[in-house]
Backbone as CSV, one residue per row, in Angstrom:
resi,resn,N_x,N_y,N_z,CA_x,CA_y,CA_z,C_x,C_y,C_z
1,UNK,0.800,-1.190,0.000,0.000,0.000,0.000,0.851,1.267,0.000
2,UNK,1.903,1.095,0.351,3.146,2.671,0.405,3.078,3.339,-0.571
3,UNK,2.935,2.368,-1.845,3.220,3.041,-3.374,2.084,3.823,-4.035
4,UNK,1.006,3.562,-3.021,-0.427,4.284,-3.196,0.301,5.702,-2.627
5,UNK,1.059,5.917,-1.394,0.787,7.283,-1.286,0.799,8.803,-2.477
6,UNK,0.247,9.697,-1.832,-0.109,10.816,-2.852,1.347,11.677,-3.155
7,UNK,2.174,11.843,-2.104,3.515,12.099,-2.137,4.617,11.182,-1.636
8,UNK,5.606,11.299,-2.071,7.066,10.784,-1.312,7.447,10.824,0.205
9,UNK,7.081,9.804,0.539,8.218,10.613,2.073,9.885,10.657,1.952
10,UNK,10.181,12.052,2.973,11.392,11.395,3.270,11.699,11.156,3.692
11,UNK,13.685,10.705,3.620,14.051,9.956,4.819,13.600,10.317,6.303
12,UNK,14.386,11.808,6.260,14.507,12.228,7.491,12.725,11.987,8.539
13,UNK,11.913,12.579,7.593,10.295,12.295,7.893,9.927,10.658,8.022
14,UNK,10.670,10.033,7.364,10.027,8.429,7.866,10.952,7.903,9.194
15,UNK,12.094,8.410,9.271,13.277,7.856,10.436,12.098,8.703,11.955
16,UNK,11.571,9.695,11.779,11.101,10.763,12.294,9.175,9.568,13.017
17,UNK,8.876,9.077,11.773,7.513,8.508,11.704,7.869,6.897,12.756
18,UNK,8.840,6.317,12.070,9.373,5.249,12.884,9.239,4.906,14.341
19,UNK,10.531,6.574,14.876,10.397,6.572,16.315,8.906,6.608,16.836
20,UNK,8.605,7.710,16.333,6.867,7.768,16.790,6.128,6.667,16.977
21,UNK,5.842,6.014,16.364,5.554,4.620,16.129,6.167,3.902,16.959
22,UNK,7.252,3.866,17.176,7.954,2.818,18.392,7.056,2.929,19.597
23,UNK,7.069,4.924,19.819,6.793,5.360,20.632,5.370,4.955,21.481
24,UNK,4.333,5.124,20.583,3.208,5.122,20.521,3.083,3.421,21.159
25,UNK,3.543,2.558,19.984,3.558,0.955,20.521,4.205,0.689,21.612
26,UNK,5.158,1.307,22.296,5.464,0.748,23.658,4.674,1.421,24.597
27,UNK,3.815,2.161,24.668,3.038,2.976,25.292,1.235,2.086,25.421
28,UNK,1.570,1.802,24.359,0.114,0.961,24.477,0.656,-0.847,24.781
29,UNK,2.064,-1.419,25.050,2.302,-2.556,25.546,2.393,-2.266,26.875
30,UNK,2.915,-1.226,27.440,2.977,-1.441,28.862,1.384,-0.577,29.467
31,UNK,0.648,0.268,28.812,-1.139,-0.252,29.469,-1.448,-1.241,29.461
32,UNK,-1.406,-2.085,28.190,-1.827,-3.411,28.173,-1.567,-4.115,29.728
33,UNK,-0.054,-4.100,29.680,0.548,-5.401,30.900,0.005,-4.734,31.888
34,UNK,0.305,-3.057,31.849,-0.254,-2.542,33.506,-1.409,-3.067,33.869
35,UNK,-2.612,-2.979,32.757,-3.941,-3.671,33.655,-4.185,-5.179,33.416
36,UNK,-3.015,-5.975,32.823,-3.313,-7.111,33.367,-4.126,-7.628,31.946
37,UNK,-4.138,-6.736,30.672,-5.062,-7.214,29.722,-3.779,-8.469,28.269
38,UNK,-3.026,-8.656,28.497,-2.376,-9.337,27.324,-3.564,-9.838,26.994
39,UNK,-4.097,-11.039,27.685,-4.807,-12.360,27.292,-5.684,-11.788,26.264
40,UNK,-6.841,-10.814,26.318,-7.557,-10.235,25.485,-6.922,-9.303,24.646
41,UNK,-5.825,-8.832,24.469,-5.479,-7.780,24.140,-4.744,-8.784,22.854
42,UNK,-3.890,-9.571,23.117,-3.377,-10.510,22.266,-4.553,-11.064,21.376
43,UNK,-5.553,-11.477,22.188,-6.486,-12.599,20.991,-7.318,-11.712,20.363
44,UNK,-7.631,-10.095,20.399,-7.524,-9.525,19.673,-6.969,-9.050,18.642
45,UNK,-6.121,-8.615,18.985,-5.034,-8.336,17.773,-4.511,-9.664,16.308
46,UNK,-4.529,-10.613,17.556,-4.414,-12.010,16.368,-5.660,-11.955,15.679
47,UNK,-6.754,-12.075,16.487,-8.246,-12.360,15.612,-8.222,-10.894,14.574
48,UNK,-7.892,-9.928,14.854,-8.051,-8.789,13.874,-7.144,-8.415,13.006
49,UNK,-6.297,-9.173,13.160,-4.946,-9.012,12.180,-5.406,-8.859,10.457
50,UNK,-5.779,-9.595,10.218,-6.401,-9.445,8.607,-7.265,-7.989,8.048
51,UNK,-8.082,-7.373,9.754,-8.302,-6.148,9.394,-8.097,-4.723,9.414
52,UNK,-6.311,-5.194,9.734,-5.825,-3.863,10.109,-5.839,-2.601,9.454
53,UNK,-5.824,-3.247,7.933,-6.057,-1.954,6.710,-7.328,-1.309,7.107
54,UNK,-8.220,-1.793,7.444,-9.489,-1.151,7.402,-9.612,-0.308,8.736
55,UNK,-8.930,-1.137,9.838,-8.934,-0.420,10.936,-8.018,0.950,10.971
56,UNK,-7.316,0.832,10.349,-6.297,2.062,10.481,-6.870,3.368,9.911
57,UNK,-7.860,3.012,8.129,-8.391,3.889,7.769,-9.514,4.392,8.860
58,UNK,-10.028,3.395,9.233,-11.286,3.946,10.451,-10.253,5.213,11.277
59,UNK,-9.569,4.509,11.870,-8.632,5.799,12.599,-8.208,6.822,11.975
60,UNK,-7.784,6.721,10.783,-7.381,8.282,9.847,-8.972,8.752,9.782
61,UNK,-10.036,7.874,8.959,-10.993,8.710,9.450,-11.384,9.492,11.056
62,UNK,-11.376,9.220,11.838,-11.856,9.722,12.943,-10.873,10.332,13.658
63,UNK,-9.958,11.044,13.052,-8.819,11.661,13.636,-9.328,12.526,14.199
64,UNK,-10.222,13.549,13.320,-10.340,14.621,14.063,-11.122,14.155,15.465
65,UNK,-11.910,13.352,15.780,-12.616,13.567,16.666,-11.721,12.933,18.134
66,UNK,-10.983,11.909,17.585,-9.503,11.309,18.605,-8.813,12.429,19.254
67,UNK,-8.454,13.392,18.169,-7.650,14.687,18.397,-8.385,15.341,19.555
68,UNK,-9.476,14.886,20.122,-9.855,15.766,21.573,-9.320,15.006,22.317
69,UNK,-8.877,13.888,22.325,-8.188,12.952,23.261,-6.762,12.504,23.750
70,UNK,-6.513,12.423,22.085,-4.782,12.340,22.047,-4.236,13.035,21.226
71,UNK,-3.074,13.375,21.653,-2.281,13.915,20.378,-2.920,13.402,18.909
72,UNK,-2.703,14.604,17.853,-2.771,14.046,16.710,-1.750,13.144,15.893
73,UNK,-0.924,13.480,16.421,0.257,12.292,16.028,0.949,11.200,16.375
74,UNK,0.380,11.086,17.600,-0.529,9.607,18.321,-1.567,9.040,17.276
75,UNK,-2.264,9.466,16.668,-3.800,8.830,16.150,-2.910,8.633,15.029
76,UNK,-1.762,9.022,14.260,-1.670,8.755,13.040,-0.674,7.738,13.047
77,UNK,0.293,7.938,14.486,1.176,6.837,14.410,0.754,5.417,14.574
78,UNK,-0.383,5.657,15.351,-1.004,4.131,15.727,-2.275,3.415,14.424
79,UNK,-2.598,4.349,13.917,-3.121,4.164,12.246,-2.565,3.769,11.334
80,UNK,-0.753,3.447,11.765,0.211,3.670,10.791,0.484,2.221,11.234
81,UNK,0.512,1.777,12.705,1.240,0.869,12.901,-0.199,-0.239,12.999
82,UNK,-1.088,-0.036,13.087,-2.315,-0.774,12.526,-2.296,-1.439,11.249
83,UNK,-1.685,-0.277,10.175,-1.943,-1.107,8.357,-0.361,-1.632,8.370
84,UNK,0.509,-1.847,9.452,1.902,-2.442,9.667,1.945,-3.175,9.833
85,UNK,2.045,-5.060,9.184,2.318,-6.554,9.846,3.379,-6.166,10.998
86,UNK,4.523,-5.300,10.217,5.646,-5.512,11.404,5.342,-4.482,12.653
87,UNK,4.694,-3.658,12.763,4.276,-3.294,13.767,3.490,-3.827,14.687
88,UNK,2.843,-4.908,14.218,1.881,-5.332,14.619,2.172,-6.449,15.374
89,UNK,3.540,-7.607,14.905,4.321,-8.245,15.227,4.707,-7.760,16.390
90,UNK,5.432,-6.616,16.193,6.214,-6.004,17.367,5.338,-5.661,18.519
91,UNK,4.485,-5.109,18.906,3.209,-5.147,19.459,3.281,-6.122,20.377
92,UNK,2.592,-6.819,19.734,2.622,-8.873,20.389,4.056,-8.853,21.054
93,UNK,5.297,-9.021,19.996,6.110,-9.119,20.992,6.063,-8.656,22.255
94,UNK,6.581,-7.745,22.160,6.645,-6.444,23.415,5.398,-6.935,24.433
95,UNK,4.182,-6.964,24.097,3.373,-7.434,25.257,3.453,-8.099,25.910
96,UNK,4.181,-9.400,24.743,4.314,-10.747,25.448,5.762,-10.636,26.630
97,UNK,6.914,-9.693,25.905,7.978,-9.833,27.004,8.367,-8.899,28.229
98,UNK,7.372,-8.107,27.917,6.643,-7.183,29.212,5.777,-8.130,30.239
99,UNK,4.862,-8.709,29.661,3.938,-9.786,30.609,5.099,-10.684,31.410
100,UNK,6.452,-11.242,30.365,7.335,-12.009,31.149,8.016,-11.802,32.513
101,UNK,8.530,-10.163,32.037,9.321,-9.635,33.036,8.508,-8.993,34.048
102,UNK,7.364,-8.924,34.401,6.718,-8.475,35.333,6.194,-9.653,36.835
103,UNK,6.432,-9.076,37.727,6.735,-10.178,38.960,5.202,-10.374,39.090
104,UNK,5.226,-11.735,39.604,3.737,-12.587,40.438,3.230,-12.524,39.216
């Protein structure tokens, strides 16, 4: 889907989009572990994996109204890492080795 976009990114702007994205995904692995949600949070993400394209556009659609909530570049990084297998991968990971290292 990249080659759909309307312009080029560049480097410096995708090295820039990346971190964000890291950012954003380790932020939503350690809520996850904080309340204790992997179990659902995982068999979500597996069960919805096939609809991440669609989910992400849902989120670019409803930016503006997210934007009373979170940053706007929160809503786009996590829209970003939604239509991302490897983000999405990474995700799971991270949940799963956050859930590890956390005591009891």
């Amino acid at each position: 889907m990249r080659h759909l976009r309307a312009r080029p990114v560049a480097e410096p702007e995708e090295a820039e989009r990346q971190q964000r994205r890291s950012e954003v995904l380790e932020k939503l692995a350690r809520a996850v572990v904080a309340r204790r949600l992997e179990a659902p949070a995982v068999l979500f993400l597996e069960l919805n994996r096939p609809l991440g394209f669609l989910f992400s556009q849902a989120a670019f659609f409803a930016r503006p109204f997210l934007s009373f909530f979170l940053p706007v570049r929160d809503v786009e990084a996590a829209a970003e890492a939604l239509d991302s297998r490897e983000a999405m991968e990474h995700l799971l990971d991270r949940i799963q080795e956050l859930s590890a290292e956390r005591p009891g």
